[in-house]
C-alpha positions as CSV (number, residue, x, y, z in Angstrom):
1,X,-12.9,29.9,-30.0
2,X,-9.7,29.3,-31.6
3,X,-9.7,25.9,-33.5
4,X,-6.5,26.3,-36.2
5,X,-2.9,25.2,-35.6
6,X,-1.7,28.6,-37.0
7,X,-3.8,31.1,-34.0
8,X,-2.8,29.3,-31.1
9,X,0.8,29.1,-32.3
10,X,1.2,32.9,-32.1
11,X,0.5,33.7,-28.6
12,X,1.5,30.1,-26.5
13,X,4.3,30.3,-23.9
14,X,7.7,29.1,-25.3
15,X,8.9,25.7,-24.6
16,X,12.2,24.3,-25.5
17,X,12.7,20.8,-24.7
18,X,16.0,20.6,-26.5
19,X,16.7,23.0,-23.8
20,X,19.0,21.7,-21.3
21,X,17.9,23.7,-18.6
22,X,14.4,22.8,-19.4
23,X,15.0,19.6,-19.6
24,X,16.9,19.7,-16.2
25,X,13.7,21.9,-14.6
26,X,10.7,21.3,-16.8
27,X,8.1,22.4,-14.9
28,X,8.4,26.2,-14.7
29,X,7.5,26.1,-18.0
30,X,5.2,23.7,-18.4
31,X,3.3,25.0,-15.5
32,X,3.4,28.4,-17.5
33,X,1.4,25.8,-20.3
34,X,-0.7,24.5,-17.9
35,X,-1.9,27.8,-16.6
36,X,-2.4,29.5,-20.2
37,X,-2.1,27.3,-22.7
38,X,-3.2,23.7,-22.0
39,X,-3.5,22.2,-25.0
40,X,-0.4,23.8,-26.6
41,X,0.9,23.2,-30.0
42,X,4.9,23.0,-30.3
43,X,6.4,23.6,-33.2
44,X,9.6,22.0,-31.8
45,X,7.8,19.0,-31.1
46,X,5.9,19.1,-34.1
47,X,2.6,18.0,-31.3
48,X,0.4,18.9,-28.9
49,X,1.9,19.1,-25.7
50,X,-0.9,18.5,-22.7
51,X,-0.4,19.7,-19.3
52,X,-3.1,19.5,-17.3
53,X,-4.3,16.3,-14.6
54,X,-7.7,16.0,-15.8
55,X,-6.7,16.2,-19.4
56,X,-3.8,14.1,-18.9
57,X,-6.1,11.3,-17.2
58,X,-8.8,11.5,-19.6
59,X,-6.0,10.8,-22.8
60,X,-4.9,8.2,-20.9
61,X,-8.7,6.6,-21.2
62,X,-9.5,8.5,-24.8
63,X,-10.5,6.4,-27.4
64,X,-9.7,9.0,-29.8
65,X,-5.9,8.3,-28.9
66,X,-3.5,5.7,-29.9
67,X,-0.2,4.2,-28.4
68,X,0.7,3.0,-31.6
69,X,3.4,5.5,-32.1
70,X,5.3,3.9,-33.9
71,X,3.5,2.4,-37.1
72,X,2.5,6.2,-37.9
73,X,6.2,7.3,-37.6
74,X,8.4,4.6,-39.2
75,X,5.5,4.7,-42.2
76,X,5.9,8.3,-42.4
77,X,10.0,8.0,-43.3
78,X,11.6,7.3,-46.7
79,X,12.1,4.4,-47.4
80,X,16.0,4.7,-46.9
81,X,15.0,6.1,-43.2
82,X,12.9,2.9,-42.7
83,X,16.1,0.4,-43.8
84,X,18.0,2.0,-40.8
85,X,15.7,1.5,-37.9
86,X,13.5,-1.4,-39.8
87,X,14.8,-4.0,-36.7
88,X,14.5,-2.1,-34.1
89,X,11.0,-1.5,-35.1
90,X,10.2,-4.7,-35.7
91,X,11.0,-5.7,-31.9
92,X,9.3,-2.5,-30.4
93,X,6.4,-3.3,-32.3
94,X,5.9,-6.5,-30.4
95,X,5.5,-4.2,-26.9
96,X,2.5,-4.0,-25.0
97,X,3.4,-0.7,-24.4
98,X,2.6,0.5,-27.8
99,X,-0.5,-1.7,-28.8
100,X,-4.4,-0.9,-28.7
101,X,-7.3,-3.1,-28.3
102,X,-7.7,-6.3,-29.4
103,X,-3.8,-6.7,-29.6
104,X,-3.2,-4.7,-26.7
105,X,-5.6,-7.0,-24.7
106,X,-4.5,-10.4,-25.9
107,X,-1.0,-9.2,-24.8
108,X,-1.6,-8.1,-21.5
109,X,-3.5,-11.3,-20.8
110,X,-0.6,-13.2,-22.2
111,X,1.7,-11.3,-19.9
112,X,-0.1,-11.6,-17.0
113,X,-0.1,-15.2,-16.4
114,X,3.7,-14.1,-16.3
115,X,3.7,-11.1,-14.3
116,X,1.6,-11.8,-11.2
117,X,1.2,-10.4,-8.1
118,X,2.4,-13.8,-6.3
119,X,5.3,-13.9,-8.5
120,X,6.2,-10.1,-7.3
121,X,5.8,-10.6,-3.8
122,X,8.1,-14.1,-4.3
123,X,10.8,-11.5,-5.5
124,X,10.8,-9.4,-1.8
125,X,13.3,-11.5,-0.3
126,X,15.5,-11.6,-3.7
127,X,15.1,-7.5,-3.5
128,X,16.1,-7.6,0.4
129,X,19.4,-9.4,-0.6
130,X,20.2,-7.3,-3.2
131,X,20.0,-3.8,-1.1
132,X,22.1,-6.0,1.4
133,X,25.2,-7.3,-0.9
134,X,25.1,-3.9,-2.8
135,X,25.0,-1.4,0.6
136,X,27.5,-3.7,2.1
137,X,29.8,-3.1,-0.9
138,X,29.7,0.3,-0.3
139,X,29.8,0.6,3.5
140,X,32.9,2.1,4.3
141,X,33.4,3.9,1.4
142,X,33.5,7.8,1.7
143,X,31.9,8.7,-1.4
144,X,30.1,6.9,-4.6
145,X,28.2,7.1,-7.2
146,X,24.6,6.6,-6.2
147,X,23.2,5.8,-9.7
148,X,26.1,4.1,-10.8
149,X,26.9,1.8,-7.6
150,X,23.1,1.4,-6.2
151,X,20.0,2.4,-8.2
152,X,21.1,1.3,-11.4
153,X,22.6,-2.3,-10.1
154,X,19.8,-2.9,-7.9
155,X,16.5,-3.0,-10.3
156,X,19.4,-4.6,-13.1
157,X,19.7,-7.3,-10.8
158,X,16.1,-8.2,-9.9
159,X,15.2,-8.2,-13.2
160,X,17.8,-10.1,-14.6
161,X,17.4,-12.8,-12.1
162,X,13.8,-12.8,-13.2
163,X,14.6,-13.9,-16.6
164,X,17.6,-15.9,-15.7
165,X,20.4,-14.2,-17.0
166,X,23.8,-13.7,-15.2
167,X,25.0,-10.8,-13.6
168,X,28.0,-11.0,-16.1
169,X,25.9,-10.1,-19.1
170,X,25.0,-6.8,-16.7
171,X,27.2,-4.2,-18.8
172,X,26.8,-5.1,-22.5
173,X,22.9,-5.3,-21.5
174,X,23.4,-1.7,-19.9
175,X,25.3,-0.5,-23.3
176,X,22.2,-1.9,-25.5
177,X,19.5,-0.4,-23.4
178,X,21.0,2.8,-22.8
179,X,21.1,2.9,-27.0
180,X,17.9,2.5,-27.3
181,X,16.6,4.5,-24.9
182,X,17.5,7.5,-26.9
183,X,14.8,6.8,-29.4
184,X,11.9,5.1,-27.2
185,X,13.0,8.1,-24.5
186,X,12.1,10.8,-27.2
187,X,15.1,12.3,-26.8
188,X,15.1,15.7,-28.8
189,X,18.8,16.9,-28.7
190,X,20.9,13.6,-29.6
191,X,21.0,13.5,-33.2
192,X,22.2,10.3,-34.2
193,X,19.9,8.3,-32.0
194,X,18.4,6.5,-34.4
195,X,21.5,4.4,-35.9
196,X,22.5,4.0,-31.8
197,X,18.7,2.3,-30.8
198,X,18.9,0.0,-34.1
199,X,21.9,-1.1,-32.6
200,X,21.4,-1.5,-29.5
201,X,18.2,-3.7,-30.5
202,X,19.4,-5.6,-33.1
203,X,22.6,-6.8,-30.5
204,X,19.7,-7.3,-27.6
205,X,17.6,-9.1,-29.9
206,X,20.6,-11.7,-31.0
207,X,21.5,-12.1,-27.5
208,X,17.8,-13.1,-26.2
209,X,17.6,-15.6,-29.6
210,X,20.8,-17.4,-27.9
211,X,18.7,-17.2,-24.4
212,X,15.8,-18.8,-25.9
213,X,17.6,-21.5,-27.7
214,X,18.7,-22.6,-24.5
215,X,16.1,-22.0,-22.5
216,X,13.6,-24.5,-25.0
217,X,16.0,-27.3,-24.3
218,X,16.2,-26.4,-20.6
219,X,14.0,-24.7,-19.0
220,X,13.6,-22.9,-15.4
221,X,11.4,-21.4,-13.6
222,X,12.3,-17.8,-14.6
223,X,10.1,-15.3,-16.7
224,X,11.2,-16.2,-20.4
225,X,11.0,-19.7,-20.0
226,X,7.1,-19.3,-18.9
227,X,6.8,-17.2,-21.8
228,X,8.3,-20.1,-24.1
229,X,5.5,-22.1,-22.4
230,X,2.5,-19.9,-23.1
231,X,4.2,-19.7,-26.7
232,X,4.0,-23.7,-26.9
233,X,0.6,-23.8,-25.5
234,X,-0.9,-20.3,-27.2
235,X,-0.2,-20.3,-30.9
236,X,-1.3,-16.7,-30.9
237,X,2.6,-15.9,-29.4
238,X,4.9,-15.4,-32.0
239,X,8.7,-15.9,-31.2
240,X,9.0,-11.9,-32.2
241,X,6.7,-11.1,-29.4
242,X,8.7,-13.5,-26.9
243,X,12.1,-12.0,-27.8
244,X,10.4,-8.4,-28.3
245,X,8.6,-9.0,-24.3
246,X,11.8,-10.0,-22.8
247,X,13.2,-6.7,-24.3
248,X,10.4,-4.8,-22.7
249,X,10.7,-6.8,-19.2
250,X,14.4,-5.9,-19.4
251,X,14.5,-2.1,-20.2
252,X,11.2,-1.3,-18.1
253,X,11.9,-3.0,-15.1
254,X,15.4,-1.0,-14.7
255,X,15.0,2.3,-16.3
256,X,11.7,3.0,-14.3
257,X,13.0,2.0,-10.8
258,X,16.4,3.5,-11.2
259,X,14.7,6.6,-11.7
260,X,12.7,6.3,-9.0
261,X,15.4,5.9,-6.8
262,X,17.8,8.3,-7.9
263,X,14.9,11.1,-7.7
264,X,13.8,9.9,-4.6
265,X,16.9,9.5,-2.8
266,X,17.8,13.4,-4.1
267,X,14.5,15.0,-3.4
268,X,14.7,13.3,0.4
269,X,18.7,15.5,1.0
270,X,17.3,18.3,-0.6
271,X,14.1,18.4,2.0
272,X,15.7,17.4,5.2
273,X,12.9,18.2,7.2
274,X,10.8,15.5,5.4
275,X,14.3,13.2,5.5
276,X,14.4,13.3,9.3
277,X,10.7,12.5,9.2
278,X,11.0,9.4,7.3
279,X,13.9,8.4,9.7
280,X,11.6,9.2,12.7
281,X,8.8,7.1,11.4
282,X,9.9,4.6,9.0
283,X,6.5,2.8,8.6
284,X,5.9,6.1,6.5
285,X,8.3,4.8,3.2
286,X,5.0,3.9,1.6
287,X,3.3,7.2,1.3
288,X,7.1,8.4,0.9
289,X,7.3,6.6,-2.0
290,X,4.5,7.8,-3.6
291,X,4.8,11.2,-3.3
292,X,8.5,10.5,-4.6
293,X,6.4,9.0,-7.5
294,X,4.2,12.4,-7.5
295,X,6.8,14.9,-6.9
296,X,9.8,14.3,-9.3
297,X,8.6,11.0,-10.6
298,X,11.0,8.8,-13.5
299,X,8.0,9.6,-16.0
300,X,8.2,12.5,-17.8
301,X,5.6,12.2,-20.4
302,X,3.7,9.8,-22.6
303,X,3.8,10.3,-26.2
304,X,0.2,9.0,-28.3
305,X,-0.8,9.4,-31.6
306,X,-4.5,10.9,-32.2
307,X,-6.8,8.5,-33.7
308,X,-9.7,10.6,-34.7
309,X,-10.1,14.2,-35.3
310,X,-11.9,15.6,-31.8
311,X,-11.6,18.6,-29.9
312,X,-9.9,19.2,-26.7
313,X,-10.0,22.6,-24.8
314,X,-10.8,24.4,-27.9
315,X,-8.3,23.0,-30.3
316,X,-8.7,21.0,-32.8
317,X,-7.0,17.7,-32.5
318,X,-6.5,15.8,-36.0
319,X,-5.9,12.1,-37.0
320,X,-2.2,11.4,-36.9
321,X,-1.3,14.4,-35.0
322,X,1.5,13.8,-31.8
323,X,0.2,14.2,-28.2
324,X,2.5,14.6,-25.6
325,X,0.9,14.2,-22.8
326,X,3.1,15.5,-19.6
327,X,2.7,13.1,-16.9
328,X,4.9,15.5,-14.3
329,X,3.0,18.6,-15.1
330,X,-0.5,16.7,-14.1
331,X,0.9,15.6,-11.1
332,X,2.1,19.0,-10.0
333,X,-1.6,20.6,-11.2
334,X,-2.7,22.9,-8.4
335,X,-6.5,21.8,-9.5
336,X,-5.5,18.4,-8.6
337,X,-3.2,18.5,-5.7
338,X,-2.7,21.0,-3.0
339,X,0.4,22.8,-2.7
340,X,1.7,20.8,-5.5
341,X,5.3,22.4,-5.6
342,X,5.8,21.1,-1.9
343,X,7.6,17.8,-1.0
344,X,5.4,16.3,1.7
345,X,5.9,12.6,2.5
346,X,2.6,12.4,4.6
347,X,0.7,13.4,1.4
348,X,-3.0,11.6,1.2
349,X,-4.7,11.2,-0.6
350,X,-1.9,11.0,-3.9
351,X,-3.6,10.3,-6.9
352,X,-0.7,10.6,-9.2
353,X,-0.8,9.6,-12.4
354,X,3.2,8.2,-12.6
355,X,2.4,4.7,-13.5
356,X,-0.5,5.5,-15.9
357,X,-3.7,4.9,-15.8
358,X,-6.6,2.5,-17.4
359,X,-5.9,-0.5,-19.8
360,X,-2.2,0.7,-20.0
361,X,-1.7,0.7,-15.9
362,X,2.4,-0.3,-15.8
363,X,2.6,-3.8,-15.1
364,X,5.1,-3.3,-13.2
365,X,4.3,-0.9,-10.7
366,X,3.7,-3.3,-7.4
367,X,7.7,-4.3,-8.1
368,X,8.9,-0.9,-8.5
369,X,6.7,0.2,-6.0
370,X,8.3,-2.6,-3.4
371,X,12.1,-1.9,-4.6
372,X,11.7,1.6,-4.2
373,X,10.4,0.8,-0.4
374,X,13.2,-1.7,0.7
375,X,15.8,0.2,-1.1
376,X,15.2,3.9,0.3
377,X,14.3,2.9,3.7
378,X,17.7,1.0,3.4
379,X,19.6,3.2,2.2
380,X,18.7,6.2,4.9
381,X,18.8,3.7,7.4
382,X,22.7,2.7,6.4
383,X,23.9,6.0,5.5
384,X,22.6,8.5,8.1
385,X,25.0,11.2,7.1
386,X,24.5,10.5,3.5
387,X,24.6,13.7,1.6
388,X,24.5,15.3,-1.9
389,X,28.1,16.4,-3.6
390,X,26.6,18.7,-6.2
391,X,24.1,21.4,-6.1
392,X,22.7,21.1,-10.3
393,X,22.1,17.6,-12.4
394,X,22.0,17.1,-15.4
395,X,19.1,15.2,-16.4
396,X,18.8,12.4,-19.4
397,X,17.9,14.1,-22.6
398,X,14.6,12.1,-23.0
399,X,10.5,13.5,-22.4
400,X,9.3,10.2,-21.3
401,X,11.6,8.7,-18.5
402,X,13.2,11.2,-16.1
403,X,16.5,10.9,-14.4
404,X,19.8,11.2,-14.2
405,X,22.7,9.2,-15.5
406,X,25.2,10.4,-12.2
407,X,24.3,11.0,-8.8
408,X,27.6,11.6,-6.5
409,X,27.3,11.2,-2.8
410,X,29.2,11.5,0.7
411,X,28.7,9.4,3.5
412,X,30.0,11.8,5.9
């Protein structure tokens, strides 16, 4: 049984992920990985990259493995290093999204008297008027920009009228995010992405200060202002953790359900056949949706931090270690799912594992999970002839979200 770093690296499948094609078509070789080399060490990565479903669901529970990614890394760096990303560290660190028990609990309590299911459901009518202004907009038109005119906007707009912000802060919001998601993306070929994220959080971090100013002498009923209330009545909140959770509401509740559109809209014109089905029977958008989630969903990966040496498939796993952990590849794992390479929208049951799984379940799934629905039945219902322009995209250069950044279309 193999159990050193050095033996496995010699015979394991190559994978590139500065690779543009690979990071445009990952799973040929990651499928390669999950076939013969599971629990695969990458140099390149300088972690373990895991492949599998099973091993990908049972990380996602493991309480030899961390989300705190970041304390690990930003210790690691010189102190000159650390100077240069110390503020956008010191907002990420306030996420949910990289936490562990107790912190990781008292958060997600916090956030959920926030984030319920009835507030969600209140936003269905919001998201129906949104797909309506933004389609009309582009009826008539003979070609656009799918990403840029519709599944960018769209999620942008819900979310920002959850926290209350206008629609004419959309674009420097856009600019901010977009900087930072270089460095919570993982992105491995964009070599100046850490001065572009620490920008790009200490500007978001200013403007939600101003936000919060104004919302504690007038409050609404949107999302920060609640949070300004548990803060009042909950001394356990810190003002860090407010500004650092409208952050996190901001760049999650886009980036995920752009994705998700984009990916879904292009894998529906690529498979007609299932497009025509959809149109046929358009109670089916649910189980379309998911298998949209499943088949080229907008996450890539999860990136963890190994807590405690252990052993998984034979290799030895030690504290402080990387661990990749490919979300796509488990949901494409022939073990798992039958015919996994094959786009069916009828697809049930559909265990994937987009959204997570255990204590760090996205919050937001029900919303993206209802946008994607309204949106995409919309959208195919509006645009009948709606077709692709291109025949490759070029994916974002990031491991954990997946999508692109340009999406041209025709209308006839």
């Amino acid at each position: 049984m193999t159990s050193s770093t050095e033996d496995h690296k010699l015979a394991a499948p190559v994978y590139d992920p500065r690779d543009q094609a690979i990071i445009d078509d990952p799973l040929p070789a990651l499928r390669a990985l999950q076939e013969n080399d599971p629990v695969h060490w990458s140099d390149k990565l300088r972690g373990w990259v895991i492949t599998r479903y099973d091993d990908v669901r049972r990380i996602q529970l493991n309480e030899h493995i961390s989300a705190d990614r970041l304390t690990p890394y930003y210790e690691s760096l010189p102190s000159e290093q650390q100077n240069r990303i110390r503020e956008l560290i010191r907002y990420l660190n306030t996420w949910v999204a990289f936490k562990d028990p107790p912190e990781h609990t008292r958060l997600r309590r916090l956030m959920n008297k926030v984030f319920t299911p009835g507030a969600v459901r209140h936003l269905h009518g919001s998201v129906e008027r949104a797909v309506g202004v933004l389609l009309d907009g582009l009826a008539g038109r003979e070609q656009f920009d799918f990403i840029e005119d519709f599944a960018y906007p769209l999620p942008a707009t819900v979310i920002m009228d959850m926290l209350g912000l206008p629609h004419s802060d959309m674009e420097p919001l856009k600019d901010w995010s977009n900087k930072m998601q270089l460095f919570i993306g993982s992105a491995t070929a964009s070599p100046n992405k850490h001065a572009l994220a620490q920008e790009g959080a200490v500007e978001m971090a200013a403007y939600f200060r101003e936000v919060i100013l104004e919302r504690e002498h007038t409050p609404g009923e949107d999302m920060i202002s609640k949070l300004l209330a548990i803060r009042d009545a909950d001394a356990t909140l810190s003002e860090d953790e407010v500004i650092g959770t409208s952050i996190l509401f901001l760049f999650a509740g886009h980036e995920t359900t752009t994705n998700l559109l984009g990916n879904g809209i292009r894998a529906l014109l690529q498979h007609p056949e299932q497009l025509e089905r959809l149109r046929r029977e358009p109670a089916m958008i649910k189980s379309a949706v998911e298998e949209i989630l499943r088949f080229d969903g907008p996450t890539g990966a999860l990136v963890r931090i190994v807590k405690h040496d252990h052993e998984l498939r034979g290799r030895q796993l030690s504290q402080g270690d990387r661990v990749f952990v490919m979300v796509n590849a488990a949901n494409h794992d022939p073990r798992k799912f039958e015919d996994p390479g094959k786009f069916d929208i009828s697809r049930d049951p559909n265990p994937h594992l987009t959204f997570n799984y255990g204590p760090h379940f996205c919050l937001g799934a029900p919303l993206a999970r209802m946008e994607g629905e309204v949106a995409i039945g919309e959208v195919i219902r509006r645009f009948p002839d709606l077709r692709l322009t291109a025949d490759h995209y070029e994916y974002m250069d990031t491991l954990v979200m997946r999508g692109v950044r340009s999406m041209p279309v025709a209308t006839g």
